[in-house]
N, CA, C and O atoms as CSV, one atom per row, in Angstrom:
chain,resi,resn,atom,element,x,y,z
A,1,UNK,N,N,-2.577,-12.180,33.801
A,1,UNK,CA,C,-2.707,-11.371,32.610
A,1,UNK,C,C,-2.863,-12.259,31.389
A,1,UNK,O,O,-3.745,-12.076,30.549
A,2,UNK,N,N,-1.830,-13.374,31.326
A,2,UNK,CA,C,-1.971,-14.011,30.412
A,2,UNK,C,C,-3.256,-14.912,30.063
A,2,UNK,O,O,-3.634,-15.414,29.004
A,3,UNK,N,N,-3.977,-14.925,31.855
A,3,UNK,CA,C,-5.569,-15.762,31.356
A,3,UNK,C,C,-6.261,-15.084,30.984
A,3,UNK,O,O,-7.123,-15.578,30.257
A,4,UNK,N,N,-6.320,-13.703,31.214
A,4,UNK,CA,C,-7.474,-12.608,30.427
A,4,UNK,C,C,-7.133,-11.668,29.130
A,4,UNK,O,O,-7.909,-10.862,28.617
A,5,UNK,N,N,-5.675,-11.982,28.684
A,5,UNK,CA,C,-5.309,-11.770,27.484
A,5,UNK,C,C,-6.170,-12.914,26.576
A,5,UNK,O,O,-6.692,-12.801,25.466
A,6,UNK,N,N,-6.085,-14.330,27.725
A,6,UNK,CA,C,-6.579,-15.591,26.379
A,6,UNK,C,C,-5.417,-15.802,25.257
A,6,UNK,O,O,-5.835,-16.219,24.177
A,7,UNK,N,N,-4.052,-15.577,25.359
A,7,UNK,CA,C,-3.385,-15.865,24.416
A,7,UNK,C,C,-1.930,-16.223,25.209
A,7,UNK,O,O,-1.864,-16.262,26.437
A,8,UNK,N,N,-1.015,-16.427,24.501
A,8,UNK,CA,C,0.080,-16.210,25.016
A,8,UNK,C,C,1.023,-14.832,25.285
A,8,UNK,O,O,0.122,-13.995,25.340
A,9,UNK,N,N,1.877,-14.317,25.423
A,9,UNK,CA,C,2.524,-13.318,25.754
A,9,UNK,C,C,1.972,-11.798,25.016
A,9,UNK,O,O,2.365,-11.424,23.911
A,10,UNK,N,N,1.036,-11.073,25.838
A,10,UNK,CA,C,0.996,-9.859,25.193
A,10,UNK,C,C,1.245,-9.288,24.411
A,10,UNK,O,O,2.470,-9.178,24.346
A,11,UNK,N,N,0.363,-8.394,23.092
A,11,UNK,CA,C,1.560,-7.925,22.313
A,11,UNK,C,C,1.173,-6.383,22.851
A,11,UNK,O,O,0.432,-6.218,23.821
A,12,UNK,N,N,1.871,-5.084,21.965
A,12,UNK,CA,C,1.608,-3.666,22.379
A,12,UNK,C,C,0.010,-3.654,22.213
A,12,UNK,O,O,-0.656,-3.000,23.015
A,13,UNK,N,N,-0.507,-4.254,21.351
A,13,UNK,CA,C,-1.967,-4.172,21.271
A,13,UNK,C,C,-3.066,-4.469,22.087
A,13,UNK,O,O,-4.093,-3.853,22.374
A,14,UNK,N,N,-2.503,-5.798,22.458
A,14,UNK,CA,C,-3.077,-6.734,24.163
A,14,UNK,C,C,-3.355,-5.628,24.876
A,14,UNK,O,O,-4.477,-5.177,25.105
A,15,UNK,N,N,-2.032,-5.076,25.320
A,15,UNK,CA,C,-1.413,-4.359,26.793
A,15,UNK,C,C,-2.626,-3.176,26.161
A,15,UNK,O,O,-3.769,-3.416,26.550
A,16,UNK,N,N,-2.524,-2.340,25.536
A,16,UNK,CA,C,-3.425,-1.070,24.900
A,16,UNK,C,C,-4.853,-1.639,25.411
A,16,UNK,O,O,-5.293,-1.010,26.374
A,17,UNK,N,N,-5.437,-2.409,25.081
A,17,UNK,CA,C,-6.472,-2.790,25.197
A,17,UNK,C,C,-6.907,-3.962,26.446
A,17,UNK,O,O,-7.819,-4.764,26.244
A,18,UNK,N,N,-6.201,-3.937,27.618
A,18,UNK,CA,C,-6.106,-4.772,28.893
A,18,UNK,C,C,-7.611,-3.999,29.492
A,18,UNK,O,O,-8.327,-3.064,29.135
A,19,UNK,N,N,-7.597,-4.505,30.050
A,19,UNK,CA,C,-9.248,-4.280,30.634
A,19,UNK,C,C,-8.403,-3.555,32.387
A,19,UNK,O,O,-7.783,-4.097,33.301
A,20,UNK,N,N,-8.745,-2.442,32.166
A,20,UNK,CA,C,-8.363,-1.248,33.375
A,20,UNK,C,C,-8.240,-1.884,34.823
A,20,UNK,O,O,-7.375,-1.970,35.694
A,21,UNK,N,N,-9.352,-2.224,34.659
A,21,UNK,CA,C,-9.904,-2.852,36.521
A,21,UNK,C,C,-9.254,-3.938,36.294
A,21,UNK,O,O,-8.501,-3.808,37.259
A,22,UNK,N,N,-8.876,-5.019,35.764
A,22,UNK,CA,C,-8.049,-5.577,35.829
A,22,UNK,C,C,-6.866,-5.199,35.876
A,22,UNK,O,O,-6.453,-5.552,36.980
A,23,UNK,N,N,-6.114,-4.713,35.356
A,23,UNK,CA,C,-4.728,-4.207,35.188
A,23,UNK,C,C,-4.622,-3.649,37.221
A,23,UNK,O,O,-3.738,-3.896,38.042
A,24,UNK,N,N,-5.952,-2.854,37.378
A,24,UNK,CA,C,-5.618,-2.118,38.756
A,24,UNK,C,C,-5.699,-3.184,39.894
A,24,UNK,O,O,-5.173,-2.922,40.976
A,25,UNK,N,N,-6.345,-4.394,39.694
A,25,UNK,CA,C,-6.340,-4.833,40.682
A,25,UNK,C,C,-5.351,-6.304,41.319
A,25,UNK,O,O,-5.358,-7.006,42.330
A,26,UNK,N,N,-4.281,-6.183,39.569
A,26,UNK,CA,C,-3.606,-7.132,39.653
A,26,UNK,C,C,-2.294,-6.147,40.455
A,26,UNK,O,O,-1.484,-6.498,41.312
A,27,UNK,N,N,-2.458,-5.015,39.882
A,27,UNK,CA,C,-1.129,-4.024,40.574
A,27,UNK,C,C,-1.154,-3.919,41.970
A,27,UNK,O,O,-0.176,-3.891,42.718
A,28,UNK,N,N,-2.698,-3.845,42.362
A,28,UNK,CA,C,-3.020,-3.429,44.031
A,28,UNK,C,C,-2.435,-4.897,44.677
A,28,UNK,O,O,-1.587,-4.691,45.545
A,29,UNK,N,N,-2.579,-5.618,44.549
A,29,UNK,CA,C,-2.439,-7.225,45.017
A,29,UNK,C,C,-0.961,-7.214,44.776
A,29,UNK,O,O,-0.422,-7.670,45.785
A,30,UNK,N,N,-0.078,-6.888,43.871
A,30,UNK,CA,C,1.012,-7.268,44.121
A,30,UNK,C,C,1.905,-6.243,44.953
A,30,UNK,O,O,2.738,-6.460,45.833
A,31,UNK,N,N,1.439,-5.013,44.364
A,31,UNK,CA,C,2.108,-4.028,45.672
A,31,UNK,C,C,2.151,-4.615,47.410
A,31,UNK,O,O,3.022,-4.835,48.251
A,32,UNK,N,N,0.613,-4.700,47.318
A,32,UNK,CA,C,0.225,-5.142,48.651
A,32,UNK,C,C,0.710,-6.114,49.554
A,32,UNK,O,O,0.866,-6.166,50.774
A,33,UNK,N,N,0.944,-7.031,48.387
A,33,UNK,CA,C,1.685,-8.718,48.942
A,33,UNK,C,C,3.611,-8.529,49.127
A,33,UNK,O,O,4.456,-9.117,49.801
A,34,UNK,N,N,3.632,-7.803,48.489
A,34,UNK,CA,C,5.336,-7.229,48.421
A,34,UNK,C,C,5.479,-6.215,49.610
A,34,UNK,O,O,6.386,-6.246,50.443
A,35,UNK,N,N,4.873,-5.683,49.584
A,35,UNK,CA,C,5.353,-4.632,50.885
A,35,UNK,C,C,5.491,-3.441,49.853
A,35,UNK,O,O,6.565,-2.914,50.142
A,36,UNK,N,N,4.973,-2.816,48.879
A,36,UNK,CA,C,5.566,-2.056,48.139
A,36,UNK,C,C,6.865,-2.361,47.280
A,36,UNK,O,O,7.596,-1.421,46.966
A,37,UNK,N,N,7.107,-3.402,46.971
A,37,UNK,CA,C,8.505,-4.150,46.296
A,37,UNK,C,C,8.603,-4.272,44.700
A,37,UNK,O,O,9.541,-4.348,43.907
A,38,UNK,N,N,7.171,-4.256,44.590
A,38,UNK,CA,C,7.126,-4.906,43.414
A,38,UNK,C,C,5.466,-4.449,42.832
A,38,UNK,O,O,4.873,-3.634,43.539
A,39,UNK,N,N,4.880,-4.873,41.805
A,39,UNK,CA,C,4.079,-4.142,40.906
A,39,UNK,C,C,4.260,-3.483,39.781
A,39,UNK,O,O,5.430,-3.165,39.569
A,40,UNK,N,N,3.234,-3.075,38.737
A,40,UNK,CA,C,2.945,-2.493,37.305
A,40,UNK,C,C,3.274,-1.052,38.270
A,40,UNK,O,O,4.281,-0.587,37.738
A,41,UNK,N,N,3.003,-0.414,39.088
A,41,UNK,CA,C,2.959,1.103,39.450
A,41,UNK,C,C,4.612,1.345,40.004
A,41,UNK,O,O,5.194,2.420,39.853
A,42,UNK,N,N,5.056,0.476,40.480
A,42,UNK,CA,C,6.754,0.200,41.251
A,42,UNK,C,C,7.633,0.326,39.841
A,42,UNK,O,O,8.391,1.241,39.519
A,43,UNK,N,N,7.209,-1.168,38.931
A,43,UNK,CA,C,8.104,-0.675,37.798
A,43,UNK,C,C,8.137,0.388,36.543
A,43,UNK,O,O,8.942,0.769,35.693
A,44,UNK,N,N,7.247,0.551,36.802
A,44,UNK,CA,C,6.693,2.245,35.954
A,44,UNK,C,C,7.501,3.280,36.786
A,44,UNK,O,O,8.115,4.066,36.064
A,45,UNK,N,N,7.579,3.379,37.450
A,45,UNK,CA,C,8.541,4.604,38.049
A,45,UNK,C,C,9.895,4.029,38.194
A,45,UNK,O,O,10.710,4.951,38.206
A,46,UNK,N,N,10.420,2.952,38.300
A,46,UNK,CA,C,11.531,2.702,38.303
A,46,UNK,C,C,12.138,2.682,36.726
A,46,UNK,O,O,13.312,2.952,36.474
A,47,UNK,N,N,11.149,2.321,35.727
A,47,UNK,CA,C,11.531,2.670,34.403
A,47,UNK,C,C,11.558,4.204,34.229
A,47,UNK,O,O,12.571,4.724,33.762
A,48,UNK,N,N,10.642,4.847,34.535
A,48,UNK,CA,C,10.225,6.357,34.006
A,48,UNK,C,C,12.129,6.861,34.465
A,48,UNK,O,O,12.949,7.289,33.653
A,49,UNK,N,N,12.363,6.631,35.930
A,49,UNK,CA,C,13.278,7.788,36.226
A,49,UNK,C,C,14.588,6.851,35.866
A,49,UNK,O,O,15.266,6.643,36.873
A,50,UNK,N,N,14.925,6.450,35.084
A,50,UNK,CA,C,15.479,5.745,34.220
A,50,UNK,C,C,15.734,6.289,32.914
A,50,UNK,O,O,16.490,5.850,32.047
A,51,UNK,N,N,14.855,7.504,32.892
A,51,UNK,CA,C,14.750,7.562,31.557
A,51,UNK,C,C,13.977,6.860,30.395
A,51,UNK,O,O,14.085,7.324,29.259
A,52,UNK,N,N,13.182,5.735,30.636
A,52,UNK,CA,C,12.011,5.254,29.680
A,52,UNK,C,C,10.936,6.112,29.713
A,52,UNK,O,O,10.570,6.845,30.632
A,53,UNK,N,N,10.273,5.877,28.157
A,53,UNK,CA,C,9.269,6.397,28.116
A,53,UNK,C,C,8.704,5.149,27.597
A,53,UNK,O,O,9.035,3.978,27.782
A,54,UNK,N,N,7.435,5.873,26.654
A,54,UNK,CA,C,6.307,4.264,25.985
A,54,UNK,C,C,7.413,4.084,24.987
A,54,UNK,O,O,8.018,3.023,25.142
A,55,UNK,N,N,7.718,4.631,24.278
A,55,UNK,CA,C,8.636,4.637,23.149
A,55,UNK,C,C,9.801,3.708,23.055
A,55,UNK,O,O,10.853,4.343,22.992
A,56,UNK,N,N,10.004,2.065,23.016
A,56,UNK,CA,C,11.244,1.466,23.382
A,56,UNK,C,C,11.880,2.027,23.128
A,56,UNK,O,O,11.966,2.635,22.061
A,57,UNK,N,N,12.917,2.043,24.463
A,57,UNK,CA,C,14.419,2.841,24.346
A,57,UNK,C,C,15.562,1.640,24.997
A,57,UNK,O,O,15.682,1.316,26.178
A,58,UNK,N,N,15.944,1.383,24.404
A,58,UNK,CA,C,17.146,-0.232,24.406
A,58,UNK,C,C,17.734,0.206,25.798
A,58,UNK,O,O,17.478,-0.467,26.796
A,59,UNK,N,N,18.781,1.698,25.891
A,59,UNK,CA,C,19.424,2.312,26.561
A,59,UNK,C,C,18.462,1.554,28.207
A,59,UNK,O,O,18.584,0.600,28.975
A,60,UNK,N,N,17.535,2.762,27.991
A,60,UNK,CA,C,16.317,2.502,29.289
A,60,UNK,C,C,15.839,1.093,29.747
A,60,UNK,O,O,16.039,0.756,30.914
A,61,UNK,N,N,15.409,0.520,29.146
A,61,UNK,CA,C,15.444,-1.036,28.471
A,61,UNK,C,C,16.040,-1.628,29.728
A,61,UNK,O,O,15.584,-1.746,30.865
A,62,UNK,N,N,17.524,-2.058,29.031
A,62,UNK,CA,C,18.509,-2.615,29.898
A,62,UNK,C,C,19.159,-1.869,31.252
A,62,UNK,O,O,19.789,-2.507,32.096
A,63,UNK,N,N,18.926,-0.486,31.337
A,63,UNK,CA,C,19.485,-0.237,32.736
A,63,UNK,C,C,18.060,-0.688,33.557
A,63,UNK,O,O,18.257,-0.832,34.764
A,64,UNK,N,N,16.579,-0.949,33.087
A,64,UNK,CA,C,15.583,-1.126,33.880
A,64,UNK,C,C,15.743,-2.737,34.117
A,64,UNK,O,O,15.388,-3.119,35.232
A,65,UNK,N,N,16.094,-3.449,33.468
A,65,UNK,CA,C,16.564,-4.662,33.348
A,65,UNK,C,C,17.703,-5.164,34.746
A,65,UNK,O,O,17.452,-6.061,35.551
A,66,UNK,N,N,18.798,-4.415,34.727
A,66,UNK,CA,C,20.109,-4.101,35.678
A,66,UNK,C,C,19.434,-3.726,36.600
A,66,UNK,O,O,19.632,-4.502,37.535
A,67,UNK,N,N,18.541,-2.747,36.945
A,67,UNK,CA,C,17.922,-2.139,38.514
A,67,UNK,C,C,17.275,-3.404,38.821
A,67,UNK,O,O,17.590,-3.982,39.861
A,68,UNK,N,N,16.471,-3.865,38.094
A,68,UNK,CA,C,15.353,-4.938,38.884
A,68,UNK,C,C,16.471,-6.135,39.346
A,68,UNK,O,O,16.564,-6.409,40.542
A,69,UNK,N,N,16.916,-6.504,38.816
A,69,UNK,CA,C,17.429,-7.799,38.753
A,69,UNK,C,C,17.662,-8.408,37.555
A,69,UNK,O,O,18.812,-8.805,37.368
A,70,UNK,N,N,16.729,-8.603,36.569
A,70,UNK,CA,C,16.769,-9.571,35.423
A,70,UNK,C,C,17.926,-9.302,34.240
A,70,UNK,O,O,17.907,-9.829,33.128
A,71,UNK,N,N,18.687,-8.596,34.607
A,71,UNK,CA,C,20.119,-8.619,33.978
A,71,UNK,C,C,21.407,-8.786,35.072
A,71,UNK,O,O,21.628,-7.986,35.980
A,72,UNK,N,N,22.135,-9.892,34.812
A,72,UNK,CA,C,23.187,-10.072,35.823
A,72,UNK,C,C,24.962,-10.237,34.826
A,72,UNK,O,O,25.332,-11.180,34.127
A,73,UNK,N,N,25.621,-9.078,35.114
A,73,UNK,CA,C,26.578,-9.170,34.095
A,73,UNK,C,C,26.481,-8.944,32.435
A,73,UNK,O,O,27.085,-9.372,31.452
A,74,UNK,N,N,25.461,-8.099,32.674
A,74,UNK,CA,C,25.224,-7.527,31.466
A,74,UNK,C,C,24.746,-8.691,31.000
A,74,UNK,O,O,25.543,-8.938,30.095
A,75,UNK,N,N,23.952,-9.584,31.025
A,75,UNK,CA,C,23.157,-11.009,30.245
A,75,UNK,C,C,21.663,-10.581,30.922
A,75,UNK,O,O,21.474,-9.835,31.884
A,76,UNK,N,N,20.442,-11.463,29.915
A,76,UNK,CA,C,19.401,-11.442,30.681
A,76,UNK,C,C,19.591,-12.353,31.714
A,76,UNK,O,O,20.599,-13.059,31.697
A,77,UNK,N,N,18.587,-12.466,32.822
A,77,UNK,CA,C,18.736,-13.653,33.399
A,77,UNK,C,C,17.498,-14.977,32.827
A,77,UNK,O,O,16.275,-14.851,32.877
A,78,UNK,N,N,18.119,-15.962,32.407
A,78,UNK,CA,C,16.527,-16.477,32.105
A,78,UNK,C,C,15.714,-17.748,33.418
A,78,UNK,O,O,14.663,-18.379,33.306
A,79,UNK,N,N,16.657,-17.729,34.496
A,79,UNK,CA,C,16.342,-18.859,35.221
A,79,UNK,C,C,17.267,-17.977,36.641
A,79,UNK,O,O,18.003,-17.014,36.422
A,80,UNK,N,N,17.063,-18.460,37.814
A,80,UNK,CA,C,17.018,-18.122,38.794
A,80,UNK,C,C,18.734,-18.571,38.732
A,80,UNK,O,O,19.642,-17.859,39.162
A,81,UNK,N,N,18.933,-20.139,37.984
A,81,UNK,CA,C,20.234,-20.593,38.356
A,81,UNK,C,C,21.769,-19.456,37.731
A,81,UNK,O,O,22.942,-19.236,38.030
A,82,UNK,N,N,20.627,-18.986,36.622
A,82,UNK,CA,C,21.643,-18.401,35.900
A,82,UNK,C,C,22.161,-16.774,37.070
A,82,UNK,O,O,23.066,-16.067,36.627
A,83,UNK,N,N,21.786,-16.547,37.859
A,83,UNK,CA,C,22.385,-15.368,38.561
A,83,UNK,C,C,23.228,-15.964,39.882
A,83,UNK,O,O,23.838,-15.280,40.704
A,84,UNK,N,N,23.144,-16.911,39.870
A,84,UNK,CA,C,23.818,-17.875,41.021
A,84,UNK,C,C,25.663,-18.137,40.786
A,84,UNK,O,O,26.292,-18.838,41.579
């Protein structure tokens, strides 16, 4: 994403304007390679029934954060060591 953004980290504007077939075929490939584990379509529903919408919601936010993994003890995680 970040080589066909051409920039560094996405902003809401990037993401708005991501080029479709891309977006679909980076999702199909990771679903695919995961077993269904993981993907843009996996964490969209794991946010949605969470309670997120587009609208940041902090609440939604961090319990989507806590489901995946990347919050351990209420912290982000920023490194693999840090959940160890």
């Amino acid at each position: 994403m970040l080589e066909v953004a051409k920039k560094g980290y996405p902003d809401e504007v990037d993401i708005d304007n991501f080029p479709c077939k891309d977006l679909q075929v980076i999702n199909r490939l990771w679903v695919e390679h995961s077993n269904g584990h993981f993907g843009f379509s996996v964490q969209k529903h794991i946010y949605q029934s969470l309670g997120g919408r587009r609208k940041y919601d902090q609440s939604a936010y961090y319990a989507f954060g806590d489901w995946v993994g990347w919050r351990y003890n209420g912290e982000w995680v920023t490194d693999i060591k840090g959940k160890i």
